[in-house]
C-alpha positions in Angstrom: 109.7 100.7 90.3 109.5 97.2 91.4 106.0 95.9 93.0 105.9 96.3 96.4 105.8 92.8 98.3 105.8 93.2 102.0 102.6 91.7 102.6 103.1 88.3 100.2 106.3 87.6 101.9 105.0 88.3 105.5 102.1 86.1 104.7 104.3 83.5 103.0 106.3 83.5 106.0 103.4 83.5 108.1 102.0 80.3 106.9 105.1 78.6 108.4 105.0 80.2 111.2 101.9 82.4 112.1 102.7 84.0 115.6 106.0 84.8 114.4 105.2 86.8 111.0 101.1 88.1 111.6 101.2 92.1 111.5 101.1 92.6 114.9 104.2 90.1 115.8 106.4 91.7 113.5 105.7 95.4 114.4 106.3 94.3 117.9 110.0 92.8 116.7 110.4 96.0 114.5 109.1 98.4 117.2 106.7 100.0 115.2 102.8 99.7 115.6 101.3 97.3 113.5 99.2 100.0 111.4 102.3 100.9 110.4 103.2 97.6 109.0 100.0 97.8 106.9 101.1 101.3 105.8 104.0 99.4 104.6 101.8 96.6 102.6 99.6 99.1 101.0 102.5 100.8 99.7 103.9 103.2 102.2 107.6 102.8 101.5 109.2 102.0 104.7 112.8 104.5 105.5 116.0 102.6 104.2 117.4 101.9 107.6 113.6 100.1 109.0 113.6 98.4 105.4 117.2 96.4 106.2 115.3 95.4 109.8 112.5 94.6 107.9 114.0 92.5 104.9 116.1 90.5 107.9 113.0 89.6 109.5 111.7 88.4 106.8 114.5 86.6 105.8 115.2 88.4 102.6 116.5 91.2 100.5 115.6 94.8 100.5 115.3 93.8 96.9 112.9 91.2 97.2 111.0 93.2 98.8 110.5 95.4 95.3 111.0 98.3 97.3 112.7 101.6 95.8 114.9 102.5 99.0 116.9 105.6 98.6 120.3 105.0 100.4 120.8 106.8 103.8 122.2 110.0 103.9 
């Protein structure tokens, strides 16, 4: 399984553009609460569906992400 990079891309992003991409922010957009976000970058794998919502937000993949998403069923 791939490494799990939610947080370096979030904080990549957020160095561009910090009220857009800190934790809070982006739960907000996602509509989740932002402890859940930093479930997600300790390595709480997100469901497939939140993980396509996440990867757009971050302007990336699900893969480059290094997340092992199951398909939806």
């Amino acid at each position: 399984m791939a490494k799990n990079r939610i947080k370096e891309l979030r904080t990549k992003a957020a160095e561009q553009f910090p009220a857009l991409f800190s934790t809070t922010a982006l739960a907000a957009r996602l509509g989740v609460d932002e402890r859940t976000v930093s479930r997600w970058e300790s390595g709480t794998r997100p469901r497939a569906r939140m993980a396509k919502r996440l990867a757009k937000e971050l302007g990336v993949t699900i893969d480059d992400l290094g997340l092992d998403v199951p398909a939806e069923g």
